[in-house]
Biopython code that builds the backbone (N, CA, C, O; Angstrom):
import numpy as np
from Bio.PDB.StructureBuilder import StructureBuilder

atoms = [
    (1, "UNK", "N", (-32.628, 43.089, 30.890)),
    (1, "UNK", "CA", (-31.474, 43.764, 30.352)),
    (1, "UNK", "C", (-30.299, 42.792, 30.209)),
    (1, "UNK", "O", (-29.466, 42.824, 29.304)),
    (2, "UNK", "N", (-30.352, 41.807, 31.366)),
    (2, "UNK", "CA", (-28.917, 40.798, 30.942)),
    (2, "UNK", "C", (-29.092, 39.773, 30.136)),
    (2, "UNK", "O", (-28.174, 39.151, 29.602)),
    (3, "UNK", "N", (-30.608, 39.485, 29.972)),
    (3, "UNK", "CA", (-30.824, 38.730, 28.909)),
    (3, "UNK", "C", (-30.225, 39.343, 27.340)),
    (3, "UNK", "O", (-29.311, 38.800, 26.718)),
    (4, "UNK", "N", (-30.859, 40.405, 26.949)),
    (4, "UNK", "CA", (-30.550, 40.945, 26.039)),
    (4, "UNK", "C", (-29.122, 41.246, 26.272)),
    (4, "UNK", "O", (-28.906, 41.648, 25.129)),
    (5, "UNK", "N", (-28.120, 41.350, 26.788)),
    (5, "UNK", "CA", (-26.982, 41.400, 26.378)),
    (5, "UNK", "C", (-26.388, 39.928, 26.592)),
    (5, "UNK", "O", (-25.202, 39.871, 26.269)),
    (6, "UNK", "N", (-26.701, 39.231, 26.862)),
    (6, "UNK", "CA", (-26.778, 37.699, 26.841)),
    (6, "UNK", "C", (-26.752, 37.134, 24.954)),
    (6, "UNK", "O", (-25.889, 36.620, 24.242)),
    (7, "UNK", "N", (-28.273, 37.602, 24.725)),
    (7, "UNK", "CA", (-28.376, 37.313, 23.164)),
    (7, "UNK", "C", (-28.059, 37.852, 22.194)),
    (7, "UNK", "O", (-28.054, 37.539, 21.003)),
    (8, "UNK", "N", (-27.665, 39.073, 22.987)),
    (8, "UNK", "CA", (-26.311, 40.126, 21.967)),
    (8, "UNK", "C", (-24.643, 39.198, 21.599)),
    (8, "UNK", "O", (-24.309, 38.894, 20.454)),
    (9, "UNK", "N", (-24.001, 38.964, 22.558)),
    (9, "UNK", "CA", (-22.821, 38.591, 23.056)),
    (9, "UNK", "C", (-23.430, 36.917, 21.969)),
    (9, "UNK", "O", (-22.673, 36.393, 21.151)),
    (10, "UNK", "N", (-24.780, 36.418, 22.235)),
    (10, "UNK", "CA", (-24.438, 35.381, 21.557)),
    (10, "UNK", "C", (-24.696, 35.099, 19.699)),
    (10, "UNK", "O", (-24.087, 34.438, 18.857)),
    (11, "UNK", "N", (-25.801, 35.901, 19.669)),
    (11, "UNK", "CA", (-25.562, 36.689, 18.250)),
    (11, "UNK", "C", (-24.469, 36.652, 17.727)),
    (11, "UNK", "O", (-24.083, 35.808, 16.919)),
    (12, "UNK", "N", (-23.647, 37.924, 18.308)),
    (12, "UNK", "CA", (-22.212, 38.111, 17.779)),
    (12, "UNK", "C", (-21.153, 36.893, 17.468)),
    (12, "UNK", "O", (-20.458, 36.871, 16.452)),
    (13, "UNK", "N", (-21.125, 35.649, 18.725)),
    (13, "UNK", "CA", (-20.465, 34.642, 18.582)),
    (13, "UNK", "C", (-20.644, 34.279, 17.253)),
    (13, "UNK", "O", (-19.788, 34.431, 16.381)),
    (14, "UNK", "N", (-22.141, 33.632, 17.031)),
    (14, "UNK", "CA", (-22.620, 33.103, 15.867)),
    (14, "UNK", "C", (-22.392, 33.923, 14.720)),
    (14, "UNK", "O", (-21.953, 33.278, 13.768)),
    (15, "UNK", "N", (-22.539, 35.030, 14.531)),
    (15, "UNK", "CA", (-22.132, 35.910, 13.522)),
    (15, "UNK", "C", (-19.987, 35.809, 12.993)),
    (15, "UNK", "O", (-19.378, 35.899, 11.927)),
    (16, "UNK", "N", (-19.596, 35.598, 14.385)),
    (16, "UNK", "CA", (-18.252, 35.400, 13.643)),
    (16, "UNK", "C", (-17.993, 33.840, 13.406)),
    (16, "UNK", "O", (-17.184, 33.481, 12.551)),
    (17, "UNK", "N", (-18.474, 33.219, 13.937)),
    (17, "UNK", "CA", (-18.229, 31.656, 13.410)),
    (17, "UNK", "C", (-19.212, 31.182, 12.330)),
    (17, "UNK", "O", (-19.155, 29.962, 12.174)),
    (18, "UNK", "N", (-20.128, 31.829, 11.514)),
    (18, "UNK", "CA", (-20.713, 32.374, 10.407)),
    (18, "UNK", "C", (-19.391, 32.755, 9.271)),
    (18, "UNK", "O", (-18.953, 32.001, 8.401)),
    (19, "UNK", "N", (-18.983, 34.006, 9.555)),
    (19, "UNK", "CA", (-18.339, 34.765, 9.092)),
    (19, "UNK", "C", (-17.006, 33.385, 8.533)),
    (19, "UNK", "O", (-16.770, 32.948, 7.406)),
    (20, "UNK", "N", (-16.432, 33.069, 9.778)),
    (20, "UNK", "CA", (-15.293, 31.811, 9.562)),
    (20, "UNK", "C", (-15.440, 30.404, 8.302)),
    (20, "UNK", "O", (-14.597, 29.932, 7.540)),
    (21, "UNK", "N", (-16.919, 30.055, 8.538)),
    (21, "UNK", "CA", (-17.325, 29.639, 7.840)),
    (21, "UNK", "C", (-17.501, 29.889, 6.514)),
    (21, "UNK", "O", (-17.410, 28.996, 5.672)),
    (22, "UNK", "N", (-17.763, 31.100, 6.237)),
    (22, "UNK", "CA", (-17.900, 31.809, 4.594)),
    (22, "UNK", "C", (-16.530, 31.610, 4.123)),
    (22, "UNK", "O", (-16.467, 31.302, 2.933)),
    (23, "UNK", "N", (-15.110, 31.731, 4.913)),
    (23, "UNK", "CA", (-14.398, 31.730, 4.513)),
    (23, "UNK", "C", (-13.577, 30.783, 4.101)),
    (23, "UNK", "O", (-12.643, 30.906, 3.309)),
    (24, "UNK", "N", (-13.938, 29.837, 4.651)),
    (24, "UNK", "CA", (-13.668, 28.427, 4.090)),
    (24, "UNK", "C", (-14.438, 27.663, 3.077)),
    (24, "UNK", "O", (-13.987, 26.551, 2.802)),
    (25, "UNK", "N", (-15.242, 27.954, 2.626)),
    (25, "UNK", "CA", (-16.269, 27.813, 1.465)),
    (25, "UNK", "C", (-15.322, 27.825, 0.252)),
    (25, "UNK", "O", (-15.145, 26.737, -0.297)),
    (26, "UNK", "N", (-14.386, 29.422, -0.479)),
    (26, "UNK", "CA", (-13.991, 28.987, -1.327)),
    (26, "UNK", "C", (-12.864, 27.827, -1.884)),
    (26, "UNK", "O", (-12.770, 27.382, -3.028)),
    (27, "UNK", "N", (-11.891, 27.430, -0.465)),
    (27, "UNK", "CA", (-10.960, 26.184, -0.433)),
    (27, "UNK", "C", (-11.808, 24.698, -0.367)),
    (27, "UNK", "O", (-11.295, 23.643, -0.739)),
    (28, "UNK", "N", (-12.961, 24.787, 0.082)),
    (28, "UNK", "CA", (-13.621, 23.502, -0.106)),
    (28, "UNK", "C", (-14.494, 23.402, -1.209)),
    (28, "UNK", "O", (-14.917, 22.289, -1.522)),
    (29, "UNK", "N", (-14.906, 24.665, -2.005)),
    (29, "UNK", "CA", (-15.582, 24.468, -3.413)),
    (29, "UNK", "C", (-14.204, 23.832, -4.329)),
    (29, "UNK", "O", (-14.216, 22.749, -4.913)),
    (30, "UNK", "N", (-13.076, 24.766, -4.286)),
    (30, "UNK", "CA", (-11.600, 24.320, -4.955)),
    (30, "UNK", "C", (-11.613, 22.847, -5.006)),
    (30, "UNK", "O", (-11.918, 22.187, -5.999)),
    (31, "UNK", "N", (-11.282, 22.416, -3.933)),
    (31, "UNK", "CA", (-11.297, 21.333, -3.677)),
    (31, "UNK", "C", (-12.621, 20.073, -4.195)),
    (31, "UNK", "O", (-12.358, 18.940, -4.598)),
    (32, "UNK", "N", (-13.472, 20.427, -4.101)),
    (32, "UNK", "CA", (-14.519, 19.581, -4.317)),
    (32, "UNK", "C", (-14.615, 19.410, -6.064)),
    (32, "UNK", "O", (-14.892, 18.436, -6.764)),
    (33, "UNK", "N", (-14.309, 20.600, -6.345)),
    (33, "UNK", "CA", (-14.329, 20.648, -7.600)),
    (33, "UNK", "C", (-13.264, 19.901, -8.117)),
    (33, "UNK", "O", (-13.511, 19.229, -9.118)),
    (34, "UNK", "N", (-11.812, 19.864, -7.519)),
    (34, "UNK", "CA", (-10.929, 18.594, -8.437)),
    (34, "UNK", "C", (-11.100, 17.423, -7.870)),
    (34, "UNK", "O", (-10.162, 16.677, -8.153)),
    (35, "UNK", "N", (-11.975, 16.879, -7.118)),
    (35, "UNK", "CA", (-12.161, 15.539, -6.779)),
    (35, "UNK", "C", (-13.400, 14.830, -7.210)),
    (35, "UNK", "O", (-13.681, 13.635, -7.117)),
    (36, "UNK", "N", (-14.339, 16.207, -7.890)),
    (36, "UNK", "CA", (-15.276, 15.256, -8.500)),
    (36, "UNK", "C", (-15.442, 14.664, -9.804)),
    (36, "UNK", "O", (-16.508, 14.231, -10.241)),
    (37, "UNK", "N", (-14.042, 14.668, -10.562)),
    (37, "UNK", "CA", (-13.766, 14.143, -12.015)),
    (37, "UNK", "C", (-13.417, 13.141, -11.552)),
    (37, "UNK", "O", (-13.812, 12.198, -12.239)),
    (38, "UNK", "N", (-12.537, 12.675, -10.221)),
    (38, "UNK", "CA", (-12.245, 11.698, -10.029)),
    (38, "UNK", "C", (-13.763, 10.803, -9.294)),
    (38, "UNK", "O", (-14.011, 9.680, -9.732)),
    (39, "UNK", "N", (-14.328, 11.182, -8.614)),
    (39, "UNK", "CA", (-15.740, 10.569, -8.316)),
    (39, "UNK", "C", (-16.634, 10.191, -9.699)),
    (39, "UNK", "O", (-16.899, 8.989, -9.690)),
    (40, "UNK", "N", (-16.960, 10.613, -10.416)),
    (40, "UNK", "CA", (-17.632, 10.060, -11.682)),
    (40, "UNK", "C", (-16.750, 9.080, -12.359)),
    (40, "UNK", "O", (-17.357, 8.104, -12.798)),
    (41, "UNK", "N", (-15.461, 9.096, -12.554)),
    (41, "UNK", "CA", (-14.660, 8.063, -13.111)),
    (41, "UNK", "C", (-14.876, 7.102, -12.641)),
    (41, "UNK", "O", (-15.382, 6.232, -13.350)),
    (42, "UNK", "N", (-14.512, 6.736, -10.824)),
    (42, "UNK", "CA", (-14.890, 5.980, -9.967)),
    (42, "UNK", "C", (-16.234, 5.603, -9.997)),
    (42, "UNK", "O", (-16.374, 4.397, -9.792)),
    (43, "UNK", "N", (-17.351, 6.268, -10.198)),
    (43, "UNK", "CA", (-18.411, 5.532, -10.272)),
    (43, "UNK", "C", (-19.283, 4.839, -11.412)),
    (43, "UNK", "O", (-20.332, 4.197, -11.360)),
    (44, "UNK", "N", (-18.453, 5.213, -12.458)),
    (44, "UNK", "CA", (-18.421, 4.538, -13.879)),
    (44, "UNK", "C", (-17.714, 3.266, -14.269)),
    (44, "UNK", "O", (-18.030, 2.357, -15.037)),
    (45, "UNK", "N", (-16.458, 3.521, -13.359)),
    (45, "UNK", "CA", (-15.675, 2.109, -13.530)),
    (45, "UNK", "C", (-16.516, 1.176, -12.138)),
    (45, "UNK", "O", (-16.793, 0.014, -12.433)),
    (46, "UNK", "N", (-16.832, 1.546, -10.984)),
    (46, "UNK", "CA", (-18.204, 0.665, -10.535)),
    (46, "UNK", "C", (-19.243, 0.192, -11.286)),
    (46, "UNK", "O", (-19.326, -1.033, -11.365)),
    (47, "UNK", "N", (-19.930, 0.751, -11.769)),
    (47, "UNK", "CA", (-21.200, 0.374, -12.952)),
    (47, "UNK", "C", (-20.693, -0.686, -13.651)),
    (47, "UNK", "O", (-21.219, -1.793, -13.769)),
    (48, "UNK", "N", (-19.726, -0.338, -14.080)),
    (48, "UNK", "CA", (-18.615, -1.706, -14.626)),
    (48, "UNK", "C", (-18.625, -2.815, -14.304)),
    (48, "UNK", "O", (-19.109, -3.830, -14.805)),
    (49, "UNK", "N", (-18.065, -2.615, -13.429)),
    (49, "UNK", "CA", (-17.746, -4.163, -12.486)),
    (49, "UNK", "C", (-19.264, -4.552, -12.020)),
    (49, "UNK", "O", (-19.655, -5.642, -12.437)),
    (50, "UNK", "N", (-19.662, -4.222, -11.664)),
    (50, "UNK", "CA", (-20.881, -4.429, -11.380)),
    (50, "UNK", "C", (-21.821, -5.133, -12.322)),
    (50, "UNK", "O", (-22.650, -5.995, -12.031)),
    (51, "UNK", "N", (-21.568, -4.651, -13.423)),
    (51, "UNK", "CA", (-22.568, -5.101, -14.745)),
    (51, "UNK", "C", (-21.764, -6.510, -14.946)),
    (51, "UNK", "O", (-22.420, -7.551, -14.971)),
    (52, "UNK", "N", (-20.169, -6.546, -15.108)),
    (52, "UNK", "CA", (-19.891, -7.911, -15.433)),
    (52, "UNK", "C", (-19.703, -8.705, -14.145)),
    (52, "UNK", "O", (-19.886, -9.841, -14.583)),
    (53, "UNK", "N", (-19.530, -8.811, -13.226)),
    (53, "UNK", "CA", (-20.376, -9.584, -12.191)),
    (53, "UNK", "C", (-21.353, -10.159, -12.046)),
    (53, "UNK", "O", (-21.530, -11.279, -11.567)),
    (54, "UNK", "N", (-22.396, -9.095, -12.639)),
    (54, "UNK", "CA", (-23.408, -10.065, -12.588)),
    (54, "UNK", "C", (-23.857, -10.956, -13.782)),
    (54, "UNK", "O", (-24.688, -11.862, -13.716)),
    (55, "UNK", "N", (-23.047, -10.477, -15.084)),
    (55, "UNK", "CA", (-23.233, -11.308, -16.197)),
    (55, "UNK", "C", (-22.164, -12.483, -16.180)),
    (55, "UNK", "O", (-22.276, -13.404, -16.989)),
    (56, "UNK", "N", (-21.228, -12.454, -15.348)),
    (56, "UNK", "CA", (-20.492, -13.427, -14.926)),
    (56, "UNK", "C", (-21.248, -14.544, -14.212)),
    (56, "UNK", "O", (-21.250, -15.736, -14.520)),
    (57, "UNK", "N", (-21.885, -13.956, -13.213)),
    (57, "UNK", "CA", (-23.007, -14.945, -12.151)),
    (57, "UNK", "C", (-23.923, -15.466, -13.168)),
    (57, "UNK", "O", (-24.283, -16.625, -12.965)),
    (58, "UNK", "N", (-24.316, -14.978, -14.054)),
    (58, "UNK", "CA", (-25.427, -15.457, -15.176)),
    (58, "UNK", "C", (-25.161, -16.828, -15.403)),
    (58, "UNK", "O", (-25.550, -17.939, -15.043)),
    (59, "UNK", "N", (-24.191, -16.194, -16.279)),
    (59, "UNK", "CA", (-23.622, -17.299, -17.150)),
    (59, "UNK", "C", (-22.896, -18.375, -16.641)),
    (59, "UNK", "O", (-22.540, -19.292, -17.381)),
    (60, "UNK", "N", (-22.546, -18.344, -14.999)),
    (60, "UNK", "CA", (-22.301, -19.561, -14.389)),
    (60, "UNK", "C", (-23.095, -20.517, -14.036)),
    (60, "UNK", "O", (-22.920, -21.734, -14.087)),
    (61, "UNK", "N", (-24.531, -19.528, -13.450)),
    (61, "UNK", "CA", (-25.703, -19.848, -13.239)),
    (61, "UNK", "C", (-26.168, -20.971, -14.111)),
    (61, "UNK", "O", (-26.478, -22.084, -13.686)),
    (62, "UNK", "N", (-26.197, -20.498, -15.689)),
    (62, "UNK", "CA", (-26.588, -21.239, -17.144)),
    (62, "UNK", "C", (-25.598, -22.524, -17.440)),
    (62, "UNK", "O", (-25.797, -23.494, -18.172)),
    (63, "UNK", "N", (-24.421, -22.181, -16.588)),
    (63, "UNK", "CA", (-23.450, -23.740, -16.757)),
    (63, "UNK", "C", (-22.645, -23.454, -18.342)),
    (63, "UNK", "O", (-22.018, -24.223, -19.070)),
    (64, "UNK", "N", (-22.904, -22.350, -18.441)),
    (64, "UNK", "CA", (-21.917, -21.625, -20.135)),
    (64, "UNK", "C", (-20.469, -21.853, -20.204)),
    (64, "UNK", "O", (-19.806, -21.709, -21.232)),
    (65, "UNK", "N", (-19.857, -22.338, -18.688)),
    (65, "UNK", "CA", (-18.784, -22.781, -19.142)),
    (65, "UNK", "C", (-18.045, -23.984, -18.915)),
    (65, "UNK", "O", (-18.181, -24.806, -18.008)),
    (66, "UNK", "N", (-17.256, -23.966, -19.856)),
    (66, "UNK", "CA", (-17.145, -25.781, -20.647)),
    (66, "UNK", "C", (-15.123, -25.889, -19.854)),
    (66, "UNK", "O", (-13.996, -25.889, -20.351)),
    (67, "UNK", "N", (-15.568, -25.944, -18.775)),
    (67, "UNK", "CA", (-13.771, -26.012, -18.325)),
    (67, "UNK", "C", (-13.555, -27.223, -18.659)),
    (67, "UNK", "O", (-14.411, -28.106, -18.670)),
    (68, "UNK", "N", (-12.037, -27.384, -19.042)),
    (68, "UNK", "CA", (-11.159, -28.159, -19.599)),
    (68, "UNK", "C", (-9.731, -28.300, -19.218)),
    (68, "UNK", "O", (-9.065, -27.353, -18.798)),
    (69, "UNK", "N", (-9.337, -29.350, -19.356)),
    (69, "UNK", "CA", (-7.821, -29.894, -18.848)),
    (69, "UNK", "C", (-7.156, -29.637, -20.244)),
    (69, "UNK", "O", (-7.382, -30.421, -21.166)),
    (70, "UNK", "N", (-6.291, -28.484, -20.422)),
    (70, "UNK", "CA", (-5.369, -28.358, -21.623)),
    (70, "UNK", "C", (-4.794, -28.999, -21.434)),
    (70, "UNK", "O", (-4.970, -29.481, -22.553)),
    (71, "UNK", "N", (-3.805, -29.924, -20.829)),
    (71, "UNK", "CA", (-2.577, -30.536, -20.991)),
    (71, "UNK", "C", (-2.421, -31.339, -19.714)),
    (71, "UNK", "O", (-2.743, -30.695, -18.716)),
    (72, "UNK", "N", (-2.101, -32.301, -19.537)),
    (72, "UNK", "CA", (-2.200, -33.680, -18.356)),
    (72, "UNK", "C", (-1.063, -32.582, -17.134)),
    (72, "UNK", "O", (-0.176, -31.764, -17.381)),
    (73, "UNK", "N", (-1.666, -33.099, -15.801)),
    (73, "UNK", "CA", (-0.686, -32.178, -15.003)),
    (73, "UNK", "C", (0.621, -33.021, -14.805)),
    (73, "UNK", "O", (0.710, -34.117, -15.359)),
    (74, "UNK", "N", (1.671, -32.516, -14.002)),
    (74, "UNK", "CA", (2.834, -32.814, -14.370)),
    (74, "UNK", "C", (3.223, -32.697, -12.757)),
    (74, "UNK", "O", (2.662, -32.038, -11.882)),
    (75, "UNK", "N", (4.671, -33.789, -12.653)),
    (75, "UNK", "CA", (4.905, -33.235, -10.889)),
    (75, "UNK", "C", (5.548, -32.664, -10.927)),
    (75, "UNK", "O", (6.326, -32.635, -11.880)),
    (76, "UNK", "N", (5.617, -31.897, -9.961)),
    (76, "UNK", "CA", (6.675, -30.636, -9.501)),
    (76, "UNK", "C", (7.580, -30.783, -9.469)),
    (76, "UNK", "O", (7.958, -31.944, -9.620)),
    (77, "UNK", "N", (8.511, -29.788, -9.264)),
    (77, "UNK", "CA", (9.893, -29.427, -8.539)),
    (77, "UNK", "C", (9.927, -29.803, -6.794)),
    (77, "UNK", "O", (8.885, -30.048, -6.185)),
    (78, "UNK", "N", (11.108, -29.801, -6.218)),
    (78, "UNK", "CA", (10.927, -29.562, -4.996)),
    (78, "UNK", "C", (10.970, -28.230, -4.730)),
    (78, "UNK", "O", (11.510, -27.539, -5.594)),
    (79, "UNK", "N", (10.539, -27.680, -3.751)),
    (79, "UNK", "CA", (10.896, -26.024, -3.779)),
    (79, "UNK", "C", (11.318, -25.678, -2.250)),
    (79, "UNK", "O", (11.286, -24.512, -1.858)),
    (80, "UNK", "N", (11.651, -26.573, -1.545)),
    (80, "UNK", "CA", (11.990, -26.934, -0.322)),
    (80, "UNK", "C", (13.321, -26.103, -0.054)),
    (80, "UNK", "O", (13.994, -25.434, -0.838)),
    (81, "UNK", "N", (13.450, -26.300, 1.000)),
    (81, "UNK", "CA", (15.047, -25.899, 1.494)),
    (81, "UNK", "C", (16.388, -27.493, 0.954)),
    (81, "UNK", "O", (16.293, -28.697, 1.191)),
    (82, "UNK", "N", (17.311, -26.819, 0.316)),
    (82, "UNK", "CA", (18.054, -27.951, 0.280)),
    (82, "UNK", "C", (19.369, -27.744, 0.947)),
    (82, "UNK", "O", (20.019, -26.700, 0.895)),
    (83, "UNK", "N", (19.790, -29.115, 1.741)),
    (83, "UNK", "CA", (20.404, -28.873, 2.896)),
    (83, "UNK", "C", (22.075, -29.012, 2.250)),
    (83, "UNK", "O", (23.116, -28.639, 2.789)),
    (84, "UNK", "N", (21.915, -29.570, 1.140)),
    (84, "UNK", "CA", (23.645, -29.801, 0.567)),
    (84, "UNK", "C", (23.570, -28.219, -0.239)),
    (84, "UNK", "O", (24.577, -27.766, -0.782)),
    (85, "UNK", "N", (22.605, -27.668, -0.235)),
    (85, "UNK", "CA", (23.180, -25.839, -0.836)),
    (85, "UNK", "C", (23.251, -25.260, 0.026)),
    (85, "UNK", "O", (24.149, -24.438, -0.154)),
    (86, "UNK", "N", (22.615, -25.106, 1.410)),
    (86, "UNK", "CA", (22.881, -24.447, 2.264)),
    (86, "UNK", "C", (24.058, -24.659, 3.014)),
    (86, "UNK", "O", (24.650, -23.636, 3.358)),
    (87, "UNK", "N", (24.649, -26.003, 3.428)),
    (87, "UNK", "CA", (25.733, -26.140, 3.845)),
    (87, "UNK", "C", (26.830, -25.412, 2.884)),
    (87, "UNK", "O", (27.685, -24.718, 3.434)),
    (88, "UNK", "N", (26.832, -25.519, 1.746)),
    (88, "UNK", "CA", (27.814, -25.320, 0.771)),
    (88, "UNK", "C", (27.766, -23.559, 0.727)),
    (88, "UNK", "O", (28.826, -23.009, 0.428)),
    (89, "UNK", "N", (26.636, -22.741, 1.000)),
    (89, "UNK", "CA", (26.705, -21.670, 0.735)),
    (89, "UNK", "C", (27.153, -21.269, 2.191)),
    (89, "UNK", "O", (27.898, -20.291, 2.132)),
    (90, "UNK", "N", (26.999, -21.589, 3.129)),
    (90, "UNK", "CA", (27.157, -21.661, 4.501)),
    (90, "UNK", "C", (28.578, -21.361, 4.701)),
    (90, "UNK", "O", (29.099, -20.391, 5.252)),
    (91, "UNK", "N", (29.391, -22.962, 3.831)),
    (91, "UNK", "CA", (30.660, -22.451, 3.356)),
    (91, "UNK", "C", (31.504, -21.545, 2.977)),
    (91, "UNK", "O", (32.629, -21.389, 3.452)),
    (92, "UNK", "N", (31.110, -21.047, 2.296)),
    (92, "UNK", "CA", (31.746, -20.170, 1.313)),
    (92, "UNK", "C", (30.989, -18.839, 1.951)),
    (92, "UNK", "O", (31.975, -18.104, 2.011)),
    (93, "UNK", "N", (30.118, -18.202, 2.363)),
    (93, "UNK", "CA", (30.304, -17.006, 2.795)),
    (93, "UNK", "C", (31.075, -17.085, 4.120)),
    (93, "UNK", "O", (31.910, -16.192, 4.262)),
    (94, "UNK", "N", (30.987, -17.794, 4.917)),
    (94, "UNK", "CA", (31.708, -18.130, 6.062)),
    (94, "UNK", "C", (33.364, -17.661, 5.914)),
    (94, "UNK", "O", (33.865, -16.852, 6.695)),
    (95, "UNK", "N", (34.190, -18.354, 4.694)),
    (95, "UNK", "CA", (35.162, -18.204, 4.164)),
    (95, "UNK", "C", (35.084, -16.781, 3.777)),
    (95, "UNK", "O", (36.108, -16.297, 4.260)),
    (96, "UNK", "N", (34.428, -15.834, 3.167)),
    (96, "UNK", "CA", (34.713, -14.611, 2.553)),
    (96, "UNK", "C", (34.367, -13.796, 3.621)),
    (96, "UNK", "O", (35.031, -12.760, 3.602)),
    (97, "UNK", "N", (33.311, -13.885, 4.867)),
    (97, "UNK", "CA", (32.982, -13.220, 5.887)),
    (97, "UNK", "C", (34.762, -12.829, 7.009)),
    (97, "UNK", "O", (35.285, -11.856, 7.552)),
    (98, "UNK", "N", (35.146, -14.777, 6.746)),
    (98, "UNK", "CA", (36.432, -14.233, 7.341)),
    (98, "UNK", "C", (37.687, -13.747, 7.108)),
    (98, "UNK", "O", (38.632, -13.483, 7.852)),
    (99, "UNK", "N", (37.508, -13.681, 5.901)),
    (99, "UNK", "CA", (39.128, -13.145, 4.912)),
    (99, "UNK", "C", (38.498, -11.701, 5.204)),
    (99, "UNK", "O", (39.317, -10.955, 5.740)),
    (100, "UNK", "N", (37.452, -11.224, 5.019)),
    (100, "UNK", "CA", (37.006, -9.682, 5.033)),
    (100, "UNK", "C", (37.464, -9.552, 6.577)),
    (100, "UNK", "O", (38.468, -8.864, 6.759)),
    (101, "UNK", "N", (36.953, -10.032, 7.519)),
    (101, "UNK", "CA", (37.003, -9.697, 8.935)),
    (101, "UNK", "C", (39.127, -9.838, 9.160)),
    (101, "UNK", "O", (39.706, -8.815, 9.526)),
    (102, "UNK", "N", (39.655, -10.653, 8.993)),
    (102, "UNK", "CA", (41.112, -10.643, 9.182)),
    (102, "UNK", "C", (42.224, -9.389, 8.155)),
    (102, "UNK", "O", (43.343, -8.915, 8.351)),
    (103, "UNK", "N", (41.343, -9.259, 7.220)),
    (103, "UNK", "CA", (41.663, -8.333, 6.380)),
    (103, "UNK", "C", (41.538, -6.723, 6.924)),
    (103, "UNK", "O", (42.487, -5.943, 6.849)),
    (104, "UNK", "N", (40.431, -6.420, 7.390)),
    (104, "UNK", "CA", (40.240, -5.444, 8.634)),
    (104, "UNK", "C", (41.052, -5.767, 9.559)),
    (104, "UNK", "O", (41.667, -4.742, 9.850)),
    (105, "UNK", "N", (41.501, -6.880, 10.372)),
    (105, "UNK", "CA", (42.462, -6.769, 11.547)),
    (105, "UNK", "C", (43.329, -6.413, 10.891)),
    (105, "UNK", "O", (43.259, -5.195, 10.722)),
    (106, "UNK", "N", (43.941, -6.745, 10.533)),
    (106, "UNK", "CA", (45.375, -6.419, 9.701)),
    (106, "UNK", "C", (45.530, -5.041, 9.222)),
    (106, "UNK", "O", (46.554, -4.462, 9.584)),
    (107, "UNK", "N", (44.478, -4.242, 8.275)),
    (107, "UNK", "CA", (44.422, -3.152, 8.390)),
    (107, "UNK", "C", (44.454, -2.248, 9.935)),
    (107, "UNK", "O", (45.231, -1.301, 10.057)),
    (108, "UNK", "N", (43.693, -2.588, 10.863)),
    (108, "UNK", "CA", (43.999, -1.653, 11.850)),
    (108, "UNK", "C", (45.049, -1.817, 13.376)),
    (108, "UNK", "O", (45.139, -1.339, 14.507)),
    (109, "UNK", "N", (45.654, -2.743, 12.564)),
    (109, "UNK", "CA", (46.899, -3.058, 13.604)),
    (109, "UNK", "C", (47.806, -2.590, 12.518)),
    (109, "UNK", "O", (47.827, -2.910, 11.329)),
    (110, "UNK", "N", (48.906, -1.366, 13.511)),
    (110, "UNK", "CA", (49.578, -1.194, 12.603)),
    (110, "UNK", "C", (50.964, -1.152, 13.569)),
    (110, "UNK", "O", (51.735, -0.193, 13.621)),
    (111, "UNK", "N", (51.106, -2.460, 14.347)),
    (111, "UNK", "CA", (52.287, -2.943, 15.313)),
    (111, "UNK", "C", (52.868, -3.761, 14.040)),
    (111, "UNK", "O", (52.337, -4.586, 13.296)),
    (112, "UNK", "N", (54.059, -3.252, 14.080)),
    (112, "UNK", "CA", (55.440, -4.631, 12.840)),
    (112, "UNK", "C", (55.703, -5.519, 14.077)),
    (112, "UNK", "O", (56.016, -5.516, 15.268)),
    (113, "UNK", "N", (55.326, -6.384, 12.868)),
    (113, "UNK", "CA", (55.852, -7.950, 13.810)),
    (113, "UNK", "C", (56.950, -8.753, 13.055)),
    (113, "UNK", "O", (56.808, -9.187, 11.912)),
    (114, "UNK", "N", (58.403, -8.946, 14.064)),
    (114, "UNK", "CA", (59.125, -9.499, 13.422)),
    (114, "UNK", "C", (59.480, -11.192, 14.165)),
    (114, "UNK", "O", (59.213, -11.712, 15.248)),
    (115, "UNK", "N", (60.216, -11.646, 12.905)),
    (115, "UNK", "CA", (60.658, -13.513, 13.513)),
    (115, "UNK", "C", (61.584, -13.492, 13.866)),
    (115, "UNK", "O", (62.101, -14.519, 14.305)),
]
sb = StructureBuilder()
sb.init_structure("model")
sb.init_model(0)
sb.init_chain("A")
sb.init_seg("    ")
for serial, (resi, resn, name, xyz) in enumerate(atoms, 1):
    if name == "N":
        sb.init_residue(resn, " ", resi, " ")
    sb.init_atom(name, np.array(xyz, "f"), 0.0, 1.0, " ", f" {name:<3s}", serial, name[0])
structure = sb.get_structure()
């Protein structure tokens, strides 16, 4: 007898987490359904790449390409830190950092000072 109300009680469990389940079915069909236009796109633009990859590997394979020097190389720029702009910019915000900062004192002192 406690068996059977054992496999009653567990029946029933399964029957409502069944039930829970049905009901989430139609938000994950919804769903599945606008993400699988995007899955075939995705696996078409794979096929893609895939196909020229390997016709890329081919044709490297075959030595098909003929690289070449368009135009003699050339030397660079420096692209370094330069120390006569940094001093100089160093300068000059330094100068505007402190006219701004004395410009604020002056604004919030508002003692008259006389000679």
């Amino acid at each position: 007898m406690v068996a059977a109300q054992a496999r009653d009680r567990s029946l029933t469990n399964n029957e409502v987490k069944l039930r829970s389940d049905l009901k989430r079915f139609p938000s994950l069909l919804a769903e599945y359904n606008r993400l699988q236009p995007n899955v075939l796109v995705n696996r078409e633009t794979l096929q893609q790449l895939l196909k020229a990859r390997q016709e890329l590997g081919l044709e490297i394979a075959r030595g098909g390409f003929d690289w070449q020097s368009i135009e003699q190389p050339q030397l660079g720029k420096k692209t370094g830190p330069s120390w006569a702009k940094n001093l100089l910019l160093g300068a000059v915000s330094g100068l505007m950092l402190g006219s701004v900062a004395a410009f604020l004192r002056d604004a919030a002192d508002d003692a008259v000072h006389t000679s």
